[in-house]
TORMI-854177 format. One record per residue (C-alpha): residue number from 1; residue in one letter; chain; y, x, z. Coordinates in nm, 3 decimals. Layout:
TORMI-854177
pt n=NUM, res=a, chain=A, yy=Y, xx=X, zz=Z
...
end
This chain:
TORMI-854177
pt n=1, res=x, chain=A, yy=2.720, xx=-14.480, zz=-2.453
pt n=2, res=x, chain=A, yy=2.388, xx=-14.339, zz=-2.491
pt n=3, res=x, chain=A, yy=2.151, xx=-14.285, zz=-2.151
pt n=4, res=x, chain=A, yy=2.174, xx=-13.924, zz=-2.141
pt n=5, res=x, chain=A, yy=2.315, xx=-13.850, zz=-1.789
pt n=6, res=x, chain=A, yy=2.046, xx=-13.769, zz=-1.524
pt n=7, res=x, chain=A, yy=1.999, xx=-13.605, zz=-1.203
pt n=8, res=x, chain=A, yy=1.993, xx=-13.227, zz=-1.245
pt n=9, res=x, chain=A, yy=1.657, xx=-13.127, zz=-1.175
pt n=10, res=x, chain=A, yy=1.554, xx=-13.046, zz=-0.860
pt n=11, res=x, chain=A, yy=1.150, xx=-12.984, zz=-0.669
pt n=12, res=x, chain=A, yy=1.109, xx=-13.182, zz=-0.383
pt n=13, res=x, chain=A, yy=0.875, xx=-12.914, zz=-0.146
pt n=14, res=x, chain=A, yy=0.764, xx=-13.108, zz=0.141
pt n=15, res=x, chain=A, yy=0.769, xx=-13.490, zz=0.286
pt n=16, res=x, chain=A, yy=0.833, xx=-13.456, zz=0.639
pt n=17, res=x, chain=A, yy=0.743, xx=-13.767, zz=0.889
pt n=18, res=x, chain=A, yy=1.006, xx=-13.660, zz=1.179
pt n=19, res=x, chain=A, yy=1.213, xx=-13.388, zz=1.219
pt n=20, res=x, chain=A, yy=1.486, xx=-13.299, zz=1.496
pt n=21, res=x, chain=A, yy=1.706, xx=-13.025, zz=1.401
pt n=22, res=x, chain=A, yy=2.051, xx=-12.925, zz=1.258
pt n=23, res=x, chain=A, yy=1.944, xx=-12.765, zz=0.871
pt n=24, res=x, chain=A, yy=1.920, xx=-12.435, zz=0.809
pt n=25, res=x, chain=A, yy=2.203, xx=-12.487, zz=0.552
pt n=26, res=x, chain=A, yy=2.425, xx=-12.686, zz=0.769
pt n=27, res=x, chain=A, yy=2.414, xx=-12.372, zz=1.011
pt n=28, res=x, chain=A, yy=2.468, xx=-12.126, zz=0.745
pt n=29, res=x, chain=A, yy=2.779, xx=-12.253, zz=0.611
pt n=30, res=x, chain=A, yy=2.925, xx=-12.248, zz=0.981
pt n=31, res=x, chain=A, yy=2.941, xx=-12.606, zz=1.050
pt n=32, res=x, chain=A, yy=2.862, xx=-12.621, zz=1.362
pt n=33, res=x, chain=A, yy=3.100, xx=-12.368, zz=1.486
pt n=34, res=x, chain=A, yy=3.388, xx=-12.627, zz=1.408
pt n=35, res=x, chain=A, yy=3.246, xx=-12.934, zz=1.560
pt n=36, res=x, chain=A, yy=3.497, xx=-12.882, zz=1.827
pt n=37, res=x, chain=A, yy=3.773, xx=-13.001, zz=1.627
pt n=38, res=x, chain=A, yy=3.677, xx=-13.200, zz=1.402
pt n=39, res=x, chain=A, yy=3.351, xx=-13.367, zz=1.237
pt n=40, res=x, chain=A, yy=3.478, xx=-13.540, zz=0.949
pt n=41, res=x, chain=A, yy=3.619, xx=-13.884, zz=1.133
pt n=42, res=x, chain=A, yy=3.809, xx=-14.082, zz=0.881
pt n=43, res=x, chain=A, yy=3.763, xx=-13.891, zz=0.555
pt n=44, res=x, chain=A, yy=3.529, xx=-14.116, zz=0.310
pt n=45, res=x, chain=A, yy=3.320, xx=-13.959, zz=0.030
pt n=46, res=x, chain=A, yy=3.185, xx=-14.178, zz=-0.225
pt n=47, res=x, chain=A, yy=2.868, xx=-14.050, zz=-0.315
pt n=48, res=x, chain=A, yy=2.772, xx=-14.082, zz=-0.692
pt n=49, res=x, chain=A, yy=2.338, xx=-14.083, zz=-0.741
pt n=50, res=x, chain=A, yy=2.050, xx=-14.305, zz=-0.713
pt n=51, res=x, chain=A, yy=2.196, xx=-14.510, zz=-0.418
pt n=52, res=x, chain=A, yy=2.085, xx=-14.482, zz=-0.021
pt n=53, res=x, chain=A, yy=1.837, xx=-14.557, zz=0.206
pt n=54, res=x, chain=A, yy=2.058, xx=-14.748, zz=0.384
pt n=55, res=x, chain=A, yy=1.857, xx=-14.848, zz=0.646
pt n=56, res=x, chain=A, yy=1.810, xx=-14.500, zz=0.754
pt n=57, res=x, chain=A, yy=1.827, xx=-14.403, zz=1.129
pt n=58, res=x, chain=A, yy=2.106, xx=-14.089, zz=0.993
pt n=59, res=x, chain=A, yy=2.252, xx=-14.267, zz=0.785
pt n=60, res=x, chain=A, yy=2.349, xx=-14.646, zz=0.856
pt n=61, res=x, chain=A, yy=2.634, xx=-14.583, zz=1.100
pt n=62, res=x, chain=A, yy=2.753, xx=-14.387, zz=0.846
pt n=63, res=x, chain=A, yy=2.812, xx=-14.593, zz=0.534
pt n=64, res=x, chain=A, yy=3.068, xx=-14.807, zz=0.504
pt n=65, res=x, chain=A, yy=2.986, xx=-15.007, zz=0.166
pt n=66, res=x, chain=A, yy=2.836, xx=-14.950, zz=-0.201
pt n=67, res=x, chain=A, yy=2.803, xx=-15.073, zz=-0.526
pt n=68, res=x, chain=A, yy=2.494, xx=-15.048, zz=-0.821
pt n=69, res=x, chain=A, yy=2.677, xx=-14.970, zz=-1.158
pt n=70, res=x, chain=A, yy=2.281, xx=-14.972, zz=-1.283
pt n=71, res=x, chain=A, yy=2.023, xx=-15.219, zz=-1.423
pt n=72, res=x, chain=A, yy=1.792, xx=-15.192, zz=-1.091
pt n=73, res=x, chain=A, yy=1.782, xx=-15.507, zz=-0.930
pt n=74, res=x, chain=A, yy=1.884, xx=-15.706, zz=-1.262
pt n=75, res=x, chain=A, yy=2.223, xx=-15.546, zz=-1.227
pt n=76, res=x, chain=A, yy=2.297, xx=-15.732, zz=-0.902
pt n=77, res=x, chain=A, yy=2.614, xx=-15.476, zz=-0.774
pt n=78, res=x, chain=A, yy=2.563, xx=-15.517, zz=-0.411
pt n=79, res=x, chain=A, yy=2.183, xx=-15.382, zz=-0.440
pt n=80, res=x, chain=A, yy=2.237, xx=-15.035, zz=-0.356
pt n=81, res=x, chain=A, yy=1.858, xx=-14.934, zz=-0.294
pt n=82, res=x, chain=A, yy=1.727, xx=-14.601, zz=-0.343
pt n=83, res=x, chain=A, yy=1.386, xx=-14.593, zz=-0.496
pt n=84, res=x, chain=A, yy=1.433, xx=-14.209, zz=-0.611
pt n=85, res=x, chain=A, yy=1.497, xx=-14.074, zz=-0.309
pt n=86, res=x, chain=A, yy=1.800, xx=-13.796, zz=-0.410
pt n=87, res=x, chain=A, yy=2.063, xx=-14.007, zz=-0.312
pt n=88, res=x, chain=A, yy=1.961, xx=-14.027, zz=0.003
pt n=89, res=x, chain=A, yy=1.847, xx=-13.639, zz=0.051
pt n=90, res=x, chain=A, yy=2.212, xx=-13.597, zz=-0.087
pt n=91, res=x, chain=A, yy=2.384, xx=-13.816, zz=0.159
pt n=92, res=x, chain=A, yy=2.197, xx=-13.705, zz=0.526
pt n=93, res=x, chain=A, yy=2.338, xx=-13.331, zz=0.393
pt n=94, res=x, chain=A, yy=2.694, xx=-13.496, zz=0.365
pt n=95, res=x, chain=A, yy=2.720, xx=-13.706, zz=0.681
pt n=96, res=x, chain=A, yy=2.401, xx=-13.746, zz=0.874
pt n=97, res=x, chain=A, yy=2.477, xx=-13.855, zz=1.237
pt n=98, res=x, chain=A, yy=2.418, xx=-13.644, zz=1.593
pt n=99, res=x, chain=A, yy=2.144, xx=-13.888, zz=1.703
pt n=100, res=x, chain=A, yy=1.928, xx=-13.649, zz=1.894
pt n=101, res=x, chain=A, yy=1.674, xx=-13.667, zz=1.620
pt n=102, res=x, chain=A, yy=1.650, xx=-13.639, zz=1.249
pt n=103, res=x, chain=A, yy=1.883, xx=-13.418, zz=1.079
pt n=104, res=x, chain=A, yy=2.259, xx=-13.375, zz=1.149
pt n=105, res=x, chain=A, yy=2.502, xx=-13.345, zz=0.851
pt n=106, res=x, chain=A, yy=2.789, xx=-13.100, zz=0.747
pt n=107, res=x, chain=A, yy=3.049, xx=-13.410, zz=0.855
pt n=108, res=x, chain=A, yy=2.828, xx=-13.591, zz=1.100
pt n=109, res=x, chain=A, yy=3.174, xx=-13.861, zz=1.147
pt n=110, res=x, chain=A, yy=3.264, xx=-13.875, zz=0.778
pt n=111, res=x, chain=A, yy=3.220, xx=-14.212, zz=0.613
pt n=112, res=x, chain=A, yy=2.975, xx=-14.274, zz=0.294
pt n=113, res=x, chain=A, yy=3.093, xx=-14.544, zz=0.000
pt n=114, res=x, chain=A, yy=2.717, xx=-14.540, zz=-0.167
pt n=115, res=x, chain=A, yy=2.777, xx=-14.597, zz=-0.584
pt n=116, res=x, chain=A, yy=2.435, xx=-14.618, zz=-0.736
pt n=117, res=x, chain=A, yy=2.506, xx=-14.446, zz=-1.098
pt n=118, res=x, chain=A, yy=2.149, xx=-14.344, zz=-1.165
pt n=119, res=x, chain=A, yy=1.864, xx=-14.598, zz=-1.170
pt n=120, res=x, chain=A, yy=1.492, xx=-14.516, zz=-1.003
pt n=121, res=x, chain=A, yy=1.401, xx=-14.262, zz=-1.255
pt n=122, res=x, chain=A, yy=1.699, xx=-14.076, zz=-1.233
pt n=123, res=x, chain=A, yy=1.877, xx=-14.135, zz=-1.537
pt n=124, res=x, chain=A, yy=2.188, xx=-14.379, zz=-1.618
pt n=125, res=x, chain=A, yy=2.459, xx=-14.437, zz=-1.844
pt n=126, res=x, chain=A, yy=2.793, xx=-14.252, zz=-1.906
pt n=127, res=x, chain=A, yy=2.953, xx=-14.635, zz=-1.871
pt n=128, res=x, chain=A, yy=2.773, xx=-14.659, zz=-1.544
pt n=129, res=x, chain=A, yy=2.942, xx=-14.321, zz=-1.369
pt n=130, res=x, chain=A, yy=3.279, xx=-14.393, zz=-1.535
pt n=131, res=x, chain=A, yy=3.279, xx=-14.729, zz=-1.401
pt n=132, res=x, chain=A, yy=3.198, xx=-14.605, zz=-1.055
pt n=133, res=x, chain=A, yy=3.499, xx=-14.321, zz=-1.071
pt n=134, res=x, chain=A, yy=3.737, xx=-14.579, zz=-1.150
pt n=135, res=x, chain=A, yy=3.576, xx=-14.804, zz=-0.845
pt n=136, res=x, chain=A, yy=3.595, xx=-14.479, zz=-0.618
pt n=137, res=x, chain=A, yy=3.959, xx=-14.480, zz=-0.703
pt n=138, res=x, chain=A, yy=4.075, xx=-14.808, zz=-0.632
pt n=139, res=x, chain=A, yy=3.851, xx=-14.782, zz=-0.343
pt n=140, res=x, chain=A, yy=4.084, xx=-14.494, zz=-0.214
pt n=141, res=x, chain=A, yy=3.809, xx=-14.266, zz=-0.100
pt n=142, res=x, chain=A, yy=3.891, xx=-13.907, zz=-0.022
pt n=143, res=x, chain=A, yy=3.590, xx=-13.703, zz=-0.236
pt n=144, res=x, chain=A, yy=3.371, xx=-13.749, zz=-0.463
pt n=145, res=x, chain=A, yy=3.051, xx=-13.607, zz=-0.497
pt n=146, res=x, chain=A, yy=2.850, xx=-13.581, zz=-0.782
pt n=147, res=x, chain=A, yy=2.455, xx=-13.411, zz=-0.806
pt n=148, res=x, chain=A, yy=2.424, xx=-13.534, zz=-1.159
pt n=149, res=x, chain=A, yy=2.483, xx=-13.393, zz=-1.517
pt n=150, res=x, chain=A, yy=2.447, xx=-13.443, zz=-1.873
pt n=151, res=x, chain=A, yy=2.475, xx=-13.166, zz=-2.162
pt n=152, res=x, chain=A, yy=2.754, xx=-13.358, zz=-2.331
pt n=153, res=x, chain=A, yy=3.139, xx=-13.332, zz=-2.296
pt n=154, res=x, chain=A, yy=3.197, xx=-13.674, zz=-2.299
pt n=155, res=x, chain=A, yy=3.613, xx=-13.758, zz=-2.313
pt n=156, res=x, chain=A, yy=3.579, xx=-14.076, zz=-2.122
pt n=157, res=x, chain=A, yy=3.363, xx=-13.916, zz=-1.853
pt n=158, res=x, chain=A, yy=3.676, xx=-13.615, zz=-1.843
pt n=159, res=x, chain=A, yy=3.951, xx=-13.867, zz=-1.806
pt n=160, res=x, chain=A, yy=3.826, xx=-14.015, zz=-1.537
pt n=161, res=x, chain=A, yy=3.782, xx=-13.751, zz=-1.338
pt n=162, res=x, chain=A, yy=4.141, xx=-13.663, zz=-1.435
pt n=163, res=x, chain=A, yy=4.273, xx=-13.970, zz=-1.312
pt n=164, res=x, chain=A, yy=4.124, xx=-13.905, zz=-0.923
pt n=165, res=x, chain=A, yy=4.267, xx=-13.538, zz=-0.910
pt n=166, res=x, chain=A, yy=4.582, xx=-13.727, zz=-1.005
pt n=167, res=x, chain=A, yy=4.489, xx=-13.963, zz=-0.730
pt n=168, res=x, chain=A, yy=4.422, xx=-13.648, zz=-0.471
pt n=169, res=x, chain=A, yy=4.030, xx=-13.696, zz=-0.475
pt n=170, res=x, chain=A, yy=3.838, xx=-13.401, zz=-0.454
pt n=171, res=x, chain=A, yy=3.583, xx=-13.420, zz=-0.702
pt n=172, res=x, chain=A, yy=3.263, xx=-13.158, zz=-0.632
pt n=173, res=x, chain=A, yy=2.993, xx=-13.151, zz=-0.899
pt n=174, res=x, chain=A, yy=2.613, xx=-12.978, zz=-0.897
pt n=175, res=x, chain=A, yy=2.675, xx=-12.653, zz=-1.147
pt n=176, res=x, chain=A, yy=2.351, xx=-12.721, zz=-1.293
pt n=177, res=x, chain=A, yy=1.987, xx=-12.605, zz=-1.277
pt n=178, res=x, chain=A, yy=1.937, xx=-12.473, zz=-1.640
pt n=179, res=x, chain=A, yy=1.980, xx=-12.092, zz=-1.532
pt n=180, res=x, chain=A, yy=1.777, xx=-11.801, zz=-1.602
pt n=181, res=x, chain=A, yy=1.910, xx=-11.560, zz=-1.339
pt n=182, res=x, chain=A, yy=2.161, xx=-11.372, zz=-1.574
pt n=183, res=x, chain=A, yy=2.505, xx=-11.379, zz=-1.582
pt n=184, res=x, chain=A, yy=2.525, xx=-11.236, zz=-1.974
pt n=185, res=x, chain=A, yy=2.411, xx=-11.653, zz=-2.035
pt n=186, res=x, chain=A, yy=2.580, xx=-11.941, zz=-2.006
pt n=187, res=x, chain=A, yy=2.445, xx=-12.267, zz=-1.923
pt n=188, res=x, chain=A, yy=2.694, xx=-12.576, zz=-1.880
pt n=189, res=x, chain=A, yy=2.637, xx=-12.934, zz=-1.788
pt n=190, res=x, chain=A, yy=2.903, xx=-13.225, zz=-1.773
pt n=191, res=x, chain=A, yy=3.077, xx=-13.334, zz=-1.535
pt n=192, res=x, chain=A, yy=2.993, xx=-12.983, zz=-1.335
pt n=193, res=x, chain=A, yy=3.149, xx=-12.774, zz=-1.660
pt n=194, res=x, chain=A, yy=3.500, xx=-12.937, zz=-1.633
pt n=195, res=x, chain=A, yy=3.736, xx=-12.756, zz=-1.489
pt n=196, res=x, chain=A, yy=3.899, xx=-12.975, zz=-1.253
pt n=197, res=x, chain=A, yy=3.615, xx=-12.992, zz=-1.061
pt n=198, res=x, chain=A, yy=3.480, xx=-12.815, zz=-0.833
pt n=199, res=x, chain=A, yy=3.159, xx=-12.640, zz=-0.907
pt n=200, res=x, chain=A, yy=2.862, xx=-12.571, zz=-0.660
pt n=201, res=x, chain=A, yy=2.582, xx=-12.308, zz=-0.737
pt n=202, res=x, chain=A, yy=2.361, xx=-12.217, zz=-0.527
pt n=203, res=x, chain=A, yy=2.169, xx=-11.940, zz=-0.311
pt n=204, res=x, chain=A, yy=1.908, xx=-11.954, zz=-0.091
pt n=205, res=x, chain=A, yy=1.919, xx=-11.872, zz=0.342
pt n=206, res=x, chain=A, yy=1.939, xx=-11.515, zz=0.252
pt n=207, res=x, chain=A, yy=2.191, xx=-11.497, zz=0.010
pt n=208, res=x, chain=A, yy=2.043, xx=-11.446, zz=-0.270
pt n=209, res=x, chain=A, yy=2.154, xx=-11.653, zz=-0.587
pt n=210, res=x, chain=A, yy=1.879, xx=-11.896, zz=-0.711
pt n=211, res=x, chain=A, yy=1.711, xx=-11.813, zz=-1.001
pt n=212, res=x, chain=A, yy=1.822, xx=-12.149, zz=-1.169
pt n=213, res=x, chain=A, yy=2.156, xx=-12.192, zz=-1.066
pt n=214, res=x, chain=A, yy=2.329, xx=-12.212, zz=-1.370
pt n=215, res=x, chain=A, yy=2.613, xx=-11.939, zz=-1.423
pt n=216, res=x, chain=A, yy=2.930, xx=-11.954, zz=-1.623
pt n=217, res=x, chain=A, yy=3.306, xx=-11.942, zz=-1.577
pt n=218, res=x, chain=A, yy=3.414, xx=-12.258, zz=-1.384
pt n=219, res=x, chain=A, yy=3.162, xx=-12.195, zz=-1.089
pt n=220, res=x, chain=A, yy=3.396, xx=-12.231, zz=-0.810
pt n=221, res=x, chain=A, yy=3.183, xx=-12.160, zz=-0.496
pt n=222, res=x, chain=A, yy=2.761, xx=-12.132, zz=-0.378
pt n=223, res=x, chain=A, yy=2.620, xx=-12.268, zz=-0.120
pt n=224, res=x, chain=A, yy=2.243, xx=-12.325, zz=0.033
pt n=225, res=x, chain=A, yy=2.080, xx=-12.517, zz=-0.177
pt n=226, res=x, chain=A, yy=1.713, xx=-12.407, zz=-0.148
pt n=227, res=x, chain=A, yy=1.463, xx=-12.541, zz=0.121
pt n=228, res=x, chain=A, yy=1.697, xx=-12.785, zz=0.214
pt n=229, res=x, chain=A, yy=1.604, xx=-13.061, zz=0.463
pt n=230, res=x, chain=A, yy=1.771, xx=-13.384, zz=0.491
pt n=231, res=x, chain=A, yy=1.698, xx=-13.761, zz=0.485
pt n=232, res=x, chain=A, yy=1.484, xx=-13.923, zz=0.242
pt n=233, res=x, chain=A, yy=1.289, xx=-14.306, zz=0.165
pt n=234, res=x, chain=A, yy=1.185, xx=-14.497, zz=0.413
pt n=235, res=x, chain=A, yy=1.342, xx=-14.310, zz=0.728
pt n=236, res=x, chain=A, yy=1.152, xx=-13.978, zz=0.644
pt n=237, res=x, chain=A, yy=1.275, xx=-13.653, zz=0.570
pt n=238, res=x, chain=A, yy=1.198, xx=-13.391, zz=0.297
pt n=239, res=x, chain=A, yy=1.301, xx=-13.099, zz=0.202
pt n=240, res=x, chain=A, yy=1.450, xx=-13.033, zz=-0.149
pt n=241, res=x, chain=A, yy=1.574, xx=-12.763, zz=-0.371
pt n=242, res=x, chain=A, yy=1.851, xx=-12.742, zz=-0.634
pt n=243, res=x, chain=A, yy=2.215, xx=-12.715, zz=-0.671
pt n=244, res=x, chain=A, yy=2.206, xx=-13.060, zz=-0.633
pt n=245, res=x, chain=A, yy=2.141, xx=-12.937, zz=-0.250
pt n=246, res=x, chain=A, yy=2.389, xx=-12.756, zz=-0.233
pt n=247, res=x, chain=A, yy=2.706, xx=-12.953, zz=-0.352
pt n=248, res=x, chain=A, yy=2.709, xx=-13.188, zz=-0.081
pt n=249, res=x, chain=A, yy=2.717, xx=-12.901, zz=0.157
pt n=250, res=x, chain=A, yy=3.055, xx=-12.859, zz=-0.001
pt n=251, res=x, chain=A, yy=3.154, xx=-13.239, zz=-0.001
pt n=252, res=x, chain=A, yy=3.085, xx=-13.227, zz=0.363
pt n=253, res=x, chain=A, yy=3.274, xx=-12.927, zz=0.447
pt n=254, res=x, chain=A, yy=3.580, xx=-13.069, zz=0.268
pt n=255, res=x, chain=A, yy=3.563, xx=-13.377, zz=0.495
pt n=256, res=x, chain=A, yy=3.588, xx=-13.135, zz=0.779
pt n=257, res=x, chain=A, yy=3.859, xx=-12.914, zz=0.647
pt n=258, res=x, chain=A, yy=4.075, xx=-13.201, zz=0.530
pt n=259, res=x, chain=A, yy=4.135, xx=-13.337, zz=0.875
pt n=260, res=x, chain=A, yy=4.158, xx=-12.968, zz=0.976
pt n=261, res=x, chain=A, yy=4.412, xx=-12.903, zz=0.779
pt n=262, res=x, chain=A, yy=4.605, xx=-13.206, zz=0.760
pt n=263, res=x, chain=A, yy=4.641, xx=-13.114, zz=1.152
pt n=264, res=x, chain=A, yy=4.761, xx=-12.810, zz=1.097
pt n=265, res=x, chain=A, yy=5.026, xx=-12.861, zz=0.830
pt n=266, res=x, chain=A, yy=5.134, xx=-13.246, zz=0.996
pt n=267, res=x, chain=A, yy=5.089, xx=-13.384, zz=0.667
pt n=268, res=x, chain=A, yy=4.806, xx=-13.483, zz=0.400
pt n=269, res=x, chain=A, yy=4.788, xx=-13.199, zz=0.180
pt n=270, res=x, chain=A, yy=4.709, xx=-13.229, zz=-0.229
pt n=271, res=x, chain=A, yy=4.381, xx=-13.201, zz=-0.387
pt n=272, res=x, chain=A, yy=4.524, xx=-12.828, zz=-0.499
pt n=273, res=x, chain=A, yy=4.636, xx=-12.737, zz=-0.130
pt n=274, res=x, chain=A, yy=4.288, xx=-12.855, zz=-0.024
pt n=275, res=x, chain=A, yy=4.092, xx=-12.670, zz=-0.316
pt n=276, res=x, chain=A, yy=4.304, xx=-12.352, zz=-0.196
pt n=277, res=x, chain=A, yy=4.199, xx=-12.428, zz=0.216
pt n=278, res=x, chain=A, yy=3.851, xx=-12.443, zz=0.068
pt n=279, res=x, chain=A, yy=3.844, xx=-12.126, zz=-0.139
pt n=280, res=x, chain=A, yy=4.010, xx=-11.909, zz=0.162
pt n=281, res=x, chain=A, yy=3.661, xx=-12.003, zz=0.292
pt n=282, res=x, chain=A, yy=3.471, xx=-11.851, zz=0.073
pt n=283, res=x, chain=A, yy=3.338, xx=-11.474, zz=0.061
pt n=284, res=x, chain=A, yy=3.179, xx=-11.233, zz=-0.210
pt n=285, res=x, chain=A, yy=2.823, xx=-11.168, zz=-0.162
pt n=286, res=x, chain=A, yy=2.809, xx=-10.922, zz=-0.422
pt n=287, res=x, chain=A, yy=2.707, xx=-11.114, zz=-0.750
pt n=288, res=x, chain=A, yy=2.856, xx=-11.186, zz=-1.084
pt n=289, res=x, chain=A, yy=3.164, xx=-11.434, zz=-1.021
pt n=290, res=x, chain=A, yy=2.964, xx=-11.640, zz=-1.338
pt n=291, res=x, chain=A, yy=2.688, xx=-11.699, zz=-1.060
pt n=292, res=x, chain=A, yy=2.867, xx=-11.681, zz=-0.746
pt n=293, res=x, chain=A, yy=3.198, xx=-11.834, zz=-0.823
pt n=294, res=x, chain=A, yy=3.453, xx=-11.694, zz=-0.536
pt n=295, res=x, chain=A, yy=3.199, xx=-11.688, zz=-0.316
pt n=296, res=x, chain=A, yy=2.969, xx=-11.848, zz=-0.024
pt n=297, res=x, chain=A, yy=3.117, xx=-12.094, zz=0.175
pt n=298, res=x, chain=A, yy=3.172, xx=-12.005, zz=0.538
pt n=299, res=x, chain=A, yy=3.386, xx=-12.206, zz=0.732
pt n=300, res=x, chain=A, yy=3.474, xx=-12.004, zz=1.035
pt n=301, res=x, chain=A, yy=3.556, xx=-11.660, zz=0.842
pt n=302, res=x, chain=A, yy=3.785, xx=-11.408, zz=0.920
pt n=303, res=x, chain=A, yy=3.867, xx=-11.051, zz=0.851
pt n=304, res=x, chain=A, yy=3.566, xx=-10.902, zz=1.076
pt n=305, res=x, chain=A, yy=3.358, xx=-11.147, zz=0.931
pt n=306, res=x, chain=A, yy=3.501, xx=-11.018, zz=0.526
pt n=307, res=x, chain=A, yy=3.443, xx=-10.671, zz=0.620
pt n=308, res=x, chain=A, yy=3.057, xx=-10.733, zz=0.780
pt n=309, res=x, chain=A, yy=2.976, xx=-10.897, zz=0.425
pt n=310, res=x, chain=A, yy=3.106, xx=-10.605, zz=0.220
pt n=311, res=x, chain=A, yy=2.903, xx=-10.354, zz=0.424
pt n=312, res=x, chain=A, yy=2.617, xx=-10.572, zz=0.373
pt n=313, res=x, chain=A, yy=2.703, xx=-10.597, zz=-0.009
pt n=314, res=x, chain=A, yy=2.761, xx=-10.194, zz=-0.009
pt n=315, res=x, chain=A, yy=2.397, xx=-10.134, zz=0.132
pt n=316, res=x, chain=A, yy=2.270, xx=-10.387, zz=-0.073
pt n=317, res=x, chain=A, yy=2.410, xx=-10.221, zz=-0.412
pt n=318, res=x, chain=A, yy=2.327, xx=-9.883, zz=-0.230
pt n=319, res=x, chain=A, yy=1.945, xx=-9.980, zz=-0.215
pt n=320, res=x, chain=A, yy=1.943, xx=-10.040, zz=-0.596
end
């Protein structure tokens, strides 16, 4: 299969030597609030990109093992490296540690299988990310998560993804970065188009929905994904925008409302039961459902919280 998957595109804004903080985007989605309870402990998420810094200060307590599906490193599949740099910005957002430094992650506890599917320029094969699905699986892993895309519906690629909702795996995929601000277009990119996964756009720390998020009808959710800090080569930090920012927001949040809600109901629930935990998290901010999906994620809402978002929503319409 031809090389015609890639990393959506994304603008990398700053390189940042140190930072100590918990992201803006972290905070917005309500992370921190739950923290109490739980912070992802035992839920894995195999993380589908360029591979890891995996010597990272955030991040090395937090994976547990890899593979390179890619020609880097002659092939060799215990090479994970990242010489791109997105994997790793992807992976601090997912599971970055409380180290009283750095950056902390949505599910500072959850575990990280690293699958390199794209190579140091960012692009790779359909073979390679198929491959790495099926690995994921056998591998028993709880979520996958998936900042990549290609413009072509490729049946392999689908059944693959079939086979892990079958298995239970949550599978959350960047929408795409193709948008032009308009919900009367539709731009789609593979795997984010399918509809058994679930779809990220993104807005920025004031709600608003990014320009380039791309909008059609199998956008599931937003979340931040502009000016997003997180872990990057060689220890550092940068800060990154893109729906590829946001989706692992979402692949962290899962981790922490899995073992939320497998507490709650005594039992592991289905992929379904946990897509349905996830969207009861979510709430309008006003925009077309092609952009917005069902909503921003916010993981400690309730009924006060609904009703101060539609007043906002109602001035907001108001003003125009």
């Amino acid at each position: 299969m031809k090389n015609c998957v890639h990393l959506i595109p994304y603008k990398v804004l700053e390189h940042l030597e140190t930072v100590n903080e918990v992201p803006r985007g972290v905070d917005i989605i309500q992370a921190p609030k739950i923290w109490d309870k739980t912070k992802g402990k035992g839920v894995t998420i195999a993380v589908l990109d360029t591979g890891c810094d995996i010597n990272h200060p955030d991040l090395r307590d937090r994976i547990i093992g890899g593979r390179n599906f890619t020609s880097d490193d002659k092939g060799n599949p215990d090479i994970y490296l990242d010489y791109n740099g997105h994997g790793t910005h992807v992976s601090g957002t997912i599971a970055a540690i409380e180290n009283e430094t750095g950056v902390t992650g949505v599910a500072p506890q959850a575990n990280l299988l690293i699958l390199k599917v794209l190579s140091k320029n960012g692009s790779g094969q359909y073979d390679w990310i198929i491959k790495a699905i099926h690995y994921a699986i056998q591998q028993k892993v709880d979520l996958i998560s998936m900042s990549l895309g290609g413009p072509n519906d490729v049946k392999e690629l689908h059944d693959a993804i079939k086979l892990a909702i079958k298995e239970n795996i949550l599978v959350v995929c960047a929408a795409g970065n193709e948008g032009d601000g308009k919900d009367s277009t539709d731009e789609r990119g593979y795997p984010g188009s399918y509809n058994e996964v679930i779809s990220v756009g993104a807005v920025d720390f004031d709600r608003n929905s990014s320009p380039f998020t791309n909008s059609n009808d199998q956008i599931d959710l937003v979340a931040p994904g502009e000016k997003i800090t997180s872990t990057y080569l060689n220890g550092k930090y940068a800060t990154l925008s893109g729906t590829s920012m946001a989706t692992p927001h979402v692949s962290g949040a899962l981790a922490l409302i899995k073992n939320l809600s497998t507490a709650a109901f005594a039992r592991k629930l289905t992929e379904a039961e946990l897509y349905a935990q996830l969207i009861k998290l979510t709430v309008p901010l006003g925009f077309s459902a092609k952009l917005e999906g069902n909503g921003l994620l916010y993981l400690t809402l309730t009924e006060h919280v609904k009703n101060v978002f539609q007043e906002e929503i109602k001035n907001k319409l108001a003003e125009v």
